[in-house]
N, C-alpha and C positions, 0 to 999 in steps of 0.2 A: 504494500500500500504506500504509493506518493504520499508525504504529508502535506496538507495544507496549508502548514501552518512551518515556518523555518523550525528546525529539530530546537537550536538554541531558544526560541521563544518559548516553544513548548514543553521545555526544560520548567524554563521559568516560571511558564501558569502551576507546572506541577508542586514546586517548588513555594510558591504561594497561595496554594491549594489545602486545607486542613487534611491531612494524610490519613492515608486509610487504616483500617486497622492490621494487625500482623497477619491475623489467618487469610487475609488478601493479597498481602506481599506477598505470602509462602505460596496463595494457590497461582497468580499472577507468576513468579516463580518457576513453579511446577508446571504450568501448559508451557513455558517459554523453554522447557528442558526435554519434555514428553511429548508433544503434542504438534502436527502440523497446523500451519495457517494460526500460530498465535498471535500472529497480526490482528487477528478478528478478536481478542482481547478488548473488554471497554476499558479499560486503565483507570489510572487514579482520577485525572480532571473530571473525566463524563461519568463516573461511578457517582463522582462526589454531587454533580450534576442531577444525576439522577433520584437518587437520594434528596435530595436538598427541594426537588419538583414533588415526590411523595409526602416530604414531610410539608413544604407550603401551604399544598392543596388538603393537607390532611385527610388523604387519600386512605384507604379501609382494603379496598379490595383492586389487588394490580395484576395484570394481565400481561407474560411476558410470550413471543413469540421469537424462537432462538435462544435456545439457553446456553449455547456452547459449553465451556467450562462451568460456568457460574459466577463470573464474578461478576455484573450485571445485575442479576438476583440476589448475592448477598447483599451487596448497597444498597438496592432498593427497600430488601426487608428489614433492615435497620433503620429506614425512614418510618418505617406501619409502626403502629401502635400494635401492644402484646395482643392484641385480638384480632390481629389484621391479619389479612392471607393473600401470598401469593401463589399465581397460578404459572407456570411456567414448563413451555411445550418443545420437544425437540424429538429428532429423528435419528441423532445419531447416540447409537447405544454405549460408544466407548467415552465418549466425552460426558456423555449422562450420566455415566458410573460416577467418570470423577468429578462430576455438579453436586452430585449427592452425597458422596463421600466428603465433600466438604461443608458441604448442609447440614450432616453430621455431627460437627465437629461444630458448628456458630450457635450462640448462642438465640440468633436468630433464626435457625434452619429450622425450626417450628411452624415456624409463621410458612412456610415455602413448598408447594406441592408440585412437583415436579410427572408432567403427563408424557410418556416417550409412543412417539406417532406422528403422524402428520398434523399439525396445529388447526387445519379446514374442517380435518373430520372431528379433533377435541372439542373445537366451536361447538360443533353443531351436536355433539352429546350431551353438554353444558342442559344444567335446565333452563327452560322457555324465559324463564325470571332472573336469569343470572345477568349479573350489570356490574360493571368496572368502576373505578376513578380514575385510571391511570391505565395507559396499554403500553409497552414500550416493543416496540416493530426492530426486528435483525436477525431475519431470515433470509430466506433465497429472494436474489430482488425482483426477480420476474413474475412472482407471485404478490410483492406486495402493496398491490388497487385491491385482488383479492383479499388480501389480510383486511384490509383498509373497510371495505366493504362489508366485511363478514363481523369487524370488530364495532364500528362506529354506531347503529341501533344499540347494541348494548352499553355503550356508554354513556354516562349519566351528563345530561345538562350541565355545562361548565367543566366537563372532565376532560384530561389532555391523552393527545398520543404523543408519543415519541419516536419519530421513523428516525434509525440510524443508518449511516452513508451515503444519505441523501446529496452529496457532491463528489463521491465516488471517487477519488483522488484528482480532482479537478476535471475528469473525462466528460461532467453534462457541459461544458462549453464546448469538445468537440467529438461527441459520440460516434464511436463506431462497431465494439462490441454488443452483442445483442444485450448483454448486462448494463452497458451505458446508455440506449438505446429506452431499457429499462425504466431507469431512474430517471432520465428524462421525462418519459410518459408520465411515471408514478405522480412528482414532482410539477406537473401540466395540469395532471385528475386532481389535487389538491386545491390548488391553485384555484382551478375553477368550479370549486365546490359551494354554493354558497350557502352548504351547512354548517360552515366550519371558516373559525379564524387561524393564522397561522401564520409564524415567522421561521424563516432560513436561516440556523446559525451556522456560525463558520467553526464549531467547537472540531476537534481531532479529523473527522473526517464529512463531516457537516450532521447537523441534526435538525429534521425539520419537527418542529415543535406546533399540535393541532390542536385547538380549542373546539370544541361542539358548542354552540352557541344554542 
């Protein structure tokens, strides 16, 4: 992954950032030593990010789609209050082992249900009444209008998504993979939604950030 942001600056936000706790550096750590594509890592800034969006909105019930490792999910669940729960869906079973072995171990990993399948079809098992405050989107990008779609009825009035990669290492200025091509779209269908308010940040690798109005 291109950063978007020069590696020295991003030193710096980390570095001015209230740091995570230790069981994140070790799992943070541990995919960087075991694990392909730990690029896809949320890191310290967007964790804290995350975190910091759960606890504002005083979010209850969070909806995560891509759980890779987990370190996404533990930040998040240390945003919820002790009776909050997340929901967090993934497909690949070796990296689900170690999300959950480290959910394990957090004092948060309580709060954090962990569904391994295709995230389309855990939607629609969900009962008829099940409603979000918070979704955070980082999956496969060619599916997520569909996430988008499938997740946005269930969320509550005033509650946020969080689409991650939304500037794909700078490639939606000039697409040409069908995964850029993607984000482009995805990033077009928001835009022109006007169910929803929404701003583009430039954080790690961009995060489009969605308001249901």
């Amino acid at each position: 992954m291109t950063p978007i942001v020069a590696a020295a600056l991003e030193q710096y936000c980390a570095t001015h950032t209230s740091p995570p706790e230790p069981l994140l550096d070790e799992l943070a750590a541990y995919t960087r030593a075991h694990c392909q594509h730990a690029q896809m890592l949320t890191g310290p800034v967007e964790g804290r990010l995350l975190r910091m969006l759960v606890q504002i909105g005083a979010a209850r019930r969070v909806l995560e789609i891509g759980t890779f490792t987990g370190y996404s999910a533990l930040s998040m669940a240390a945003g919820l209050p002790d009776d909050g729960e997340l929901i967090t869906c993934d497909v690949n079973p070796e990296t689900s082992e170690i999300a959950q072995s480290f959910f394990d171990r957090s004092p948060h990993g309580g709060k954090i249900r962990l569904i391994r399948g295709r995230a389309i079809k855990t939607l629609r098992s969900l009962p008829h009444d099940a409603t979000f405050d918070f979704v955070f989107l980082d999956a496969d990008k060619e599916s997520y209008p569909d996430y988008y779609e499938a997740v946005l009825p269930r969320l509550r009035t005033g509650g946020l998504i969080a689409a991650d990669n939304t500037l794909w290492s700078g490639r939606v200025l000039d697409p040409k993979e069908s995964s850029d091509h993607a984000i482009v779209a995805f990033n077009a269908h928001v835009h022109a939604d006007v169910r929803v308010e929404h701003v583009l940040l430039s954080v790690r690798d961009g995060v489009l950030l969605i308001r249901k109005k």
